[in-house]
C-alpha positions as CSV (number, residue, x, y, z in Angstrom):
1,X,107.4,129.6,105.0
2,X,104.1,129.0,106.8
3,X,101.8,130.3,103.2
4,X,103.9,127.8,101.5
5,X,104.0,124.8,103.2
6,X,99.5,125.3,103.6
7,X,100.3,125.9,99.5
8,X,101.9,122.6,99.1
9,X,99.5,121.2,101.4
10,X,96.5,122.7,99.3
11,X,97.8,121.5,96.1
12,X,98.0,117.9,97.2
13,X,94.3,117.9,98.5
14,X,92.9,119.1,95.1
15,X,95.4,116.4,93.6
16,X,93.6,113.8,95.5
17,X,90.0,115.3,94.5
18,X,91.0,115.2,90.9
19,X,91.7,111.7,91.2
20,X,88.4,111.1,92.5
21,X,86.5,112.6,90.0
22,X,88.3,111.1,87.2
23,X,87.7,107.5,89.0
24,X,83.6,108.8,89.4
25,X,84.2,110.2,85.8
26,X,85.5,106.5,84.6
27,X,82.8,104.8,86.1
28,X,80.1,107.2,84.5
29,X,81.5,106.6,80.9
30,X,81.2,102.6,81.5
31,X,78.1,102.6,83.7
32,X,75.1,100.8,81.9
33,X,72.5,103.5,83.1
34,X,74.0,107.6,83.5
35,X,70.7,108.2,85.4
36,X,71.0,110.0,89.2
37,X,71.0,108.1,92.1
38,X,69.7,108.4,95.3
39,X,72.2,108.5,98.0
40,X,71.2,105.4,100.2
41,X,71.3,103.5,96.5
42,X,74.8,104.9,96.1
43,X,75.9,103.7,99.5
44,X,73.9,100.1,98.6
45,X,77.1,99.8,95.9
46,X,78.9,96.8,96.2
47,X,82.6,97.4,96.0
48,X,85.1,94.6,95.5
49,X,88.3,94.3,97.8
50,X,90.6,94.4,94.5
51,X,88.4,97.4,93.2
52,X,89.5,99.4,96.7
53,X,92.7,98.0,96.9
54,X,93.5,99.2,93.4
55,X,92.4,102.8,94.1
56,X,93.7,102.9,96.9
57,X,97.1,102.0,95.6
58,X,96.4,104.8,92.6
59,X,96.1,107.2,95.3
60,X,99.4,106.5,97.3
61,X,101.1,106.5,94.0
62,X,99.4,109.7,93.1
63,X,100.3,111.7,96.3
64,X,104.2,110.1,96.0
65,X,104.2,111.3,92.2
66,X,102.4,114.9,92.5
């Protein structure tokens, strides 16, 4: 019962990571420039409320659906 419930439990975190790359995938196809960043200039980002609201609700309904 034990291997199955860290199963379960396993499956749901790589859910969640698979929604995060496909949201970093996203931005990648519509981004202006697909050149790498530095990390400081990746934590400059400017993220609107609505923007983390909205993922934020994708994940919820994401973990409730998978």
């Amino acid at each position: 019962m034990l291997q199955r419930r860290f199963l379960v439990w396993a499956l749901k975190v790589f859910d969640q990571v698979v929604l995060g790359c496909a949201f970093v995938l996203a931005a990648a196809a519509v981004s202006d420039s697909l050149d790498l960043i530095s990390f400081s200039r990746f934590l400059a980002f400017r993220i609107k409320v609505a923007n983390f609201l909205l993922y934020v609700g994708f994940a919820f309904a994401w973990h409730g659906i998978f």
